[in-house]
N, C-alpha and C positions, 0 to 999 in steps of 0.2 A: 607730483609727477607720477606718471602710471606706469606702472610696470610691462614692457613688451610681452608680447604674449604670442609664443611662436604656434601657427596650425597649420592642419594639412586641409590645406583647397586645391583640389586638382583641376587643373585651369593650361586650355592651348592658345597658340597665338597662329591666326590665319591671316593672309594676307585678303585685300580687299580689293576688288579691279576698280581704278579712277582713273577719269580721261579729264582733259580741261573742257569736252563737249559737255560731259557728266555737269562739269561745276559752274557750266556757263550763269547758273542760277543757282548758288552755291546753298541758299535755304532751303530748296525744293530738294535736292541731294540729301542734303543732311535731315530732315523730314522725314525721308522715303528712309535714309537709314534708322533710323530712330525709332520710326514706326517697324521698320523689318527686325531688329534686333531687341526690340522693347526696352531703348533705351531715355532714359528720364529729363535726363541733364545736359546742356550744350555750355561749354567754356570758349570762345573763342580767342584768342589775341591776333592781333592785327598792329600796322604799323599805327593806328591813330587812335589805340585804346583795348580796352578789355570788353566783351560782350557777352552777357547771359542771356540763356533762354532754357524751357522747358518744354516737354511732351505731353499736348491736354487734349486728348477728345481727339486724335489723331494727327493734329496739327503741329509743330515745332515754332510756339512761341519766342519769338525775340527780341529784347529788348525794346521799349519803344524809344529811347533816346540813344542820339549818338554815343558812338560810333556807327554808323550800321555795317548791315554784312555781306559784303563786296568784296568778289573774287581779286581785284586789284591790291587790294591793303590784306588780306585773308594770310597771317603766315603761319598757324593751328589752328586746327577746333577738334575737341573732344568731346564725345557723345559718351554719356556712363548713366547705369546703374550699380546697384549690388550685382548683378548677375556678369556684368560683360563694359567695356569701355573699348568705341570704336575713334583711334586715333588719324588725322587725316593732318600732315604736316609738308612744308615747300619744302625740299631735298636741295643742296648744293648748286646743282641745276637750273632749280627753277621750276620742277613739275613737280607735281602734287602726287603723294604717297599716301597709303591707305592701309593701318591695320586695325585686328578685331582680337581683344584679348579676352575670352570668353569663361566661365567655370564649366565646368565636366561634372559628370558622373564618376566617370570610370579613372583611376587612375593611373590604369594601363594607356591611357591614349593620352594623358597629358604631357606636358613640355615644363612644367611649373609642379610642387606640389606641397611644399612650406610655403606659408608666408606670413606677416603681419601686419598689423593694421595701425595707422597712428593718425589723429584727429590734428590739421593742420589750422590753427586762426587767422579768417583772414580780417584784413585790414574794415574800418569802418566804427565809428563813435556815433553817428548820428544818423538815424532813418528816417526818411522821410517817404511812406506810402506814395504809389502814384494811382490815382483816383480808376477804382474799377479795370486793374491790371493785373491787382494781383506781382505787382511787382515795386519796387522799393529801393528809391535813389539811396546809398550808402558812402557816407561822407567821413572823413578823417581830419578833426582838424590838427592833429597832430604835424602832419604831413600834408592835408590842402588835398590827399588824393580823393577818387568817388569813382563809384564802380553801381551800375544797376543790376540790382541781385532778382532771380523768379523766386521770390519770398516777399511774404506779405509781414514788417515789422514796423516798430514806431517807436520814438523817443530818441531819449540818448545815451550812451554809455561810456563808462569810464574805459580809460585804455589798457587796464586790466584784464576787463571784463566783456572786450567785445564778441557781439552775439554768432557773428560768423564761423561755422566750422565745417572745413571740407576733407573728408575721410578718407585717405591712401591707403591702397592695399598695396605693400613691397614684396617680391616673389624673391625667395630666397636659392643660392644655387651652389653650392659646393666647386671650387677651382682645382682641377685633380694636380695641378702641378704644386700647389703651396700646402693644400688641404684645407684651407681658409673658405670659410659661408659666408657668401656676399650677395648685394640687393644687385641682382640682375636686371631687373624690370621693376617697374611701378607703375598703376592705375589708378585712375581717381575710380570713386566709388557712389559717394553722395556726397549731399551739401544740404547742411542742420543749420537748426537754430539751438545754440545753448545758451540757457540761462541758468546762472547762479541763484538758490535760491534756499 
């Protein structure tokens, strides 16, 4: 187990204007942010599954297998790099919310300015390449589940030792009533391959 490792990133949280006109075409949206905030990685979930995609050559790659990504079933999608993760989530309501949690320079302007980082595994024993995609079905026979990842891997692994790791950065915030530091916020960041070796 790795030892937490607290630092200082100073990092503000902006909100982000979205309309349901925006998201009438909810890829071209997340594209166009992707492409404006230079961000790498698209996580969606949806009522009828989980969705990857990536940032290549300007474009916002998606999954080529189902689920696809349709404003109807759409109920998150996170856009991250290391630099910034724009979260876009259905509110209470039923409309669609939008923020951008970003690193700074200065940490006079930040909102955030401890935090740490912890490497989460995700699920998946057996890869299977999809031909000229650059992307890669990821099966569990543990659990029967499968998720298409924008990583190109192969083979299979024990349930140990699975290859998937997606990195959380948790912002830490001091509670002036208790005086207790607690995880206010959290970002994804990226999404590795590890291997034991």
């Amino acid at each position: 187990m790795t030892e937490r490792k607290i630092e200082s990133r100073p990092a503000v949280v902006e909100s982000v204007c979205v309309s349901v006109q925006d998201l009438h075409d909810p890829k071209a949206w997340l594209q166009t942010q992707a492409v404006t905030y230079q961000l790498d990685w698209l996580l969606a979930h949806a009522d009828d599954g989980v969705i990857w995609g990536r940032r290549e050559a300007g474009k916002l790659l998606v999954a080529p297998e189902p689920p696809p990504l349709r404003l109807a079933t759409l109920q998150q999608a996170r856009l991250f790099s290391p630099a910034a993760e724009l979260l876009l989530w259905r509110d209470m309501d039923n409309h669609f919310q939008a923020r951008l949690i970003r690193d700074v320079d200065a940490a006079a302007k930040a909102v955030f300015t401890e935090t740490f980082d912890e490497r989460q595994m995700l699920w998946g024993t057996d890869a299977k390449p999809l031909e000229n995609t650059g992307f890669t079905v990821m099966s569990d026979g543990a659990r029967g589940l499968r998720h298409v990842v924008p990583l190109h891997l192969a083979g299979a692994f024990g349930e140990e030792s699975r290859p998937l790791r997606l990195r959380v950065r948790h912002y830490l915030e001091e509670d002036d009533a208790s005086g207790f530091v607690r995880v206010t916020a959290s970002r994804l960041v990226e999404l590795t391959e590890e291997t034991k070796g």
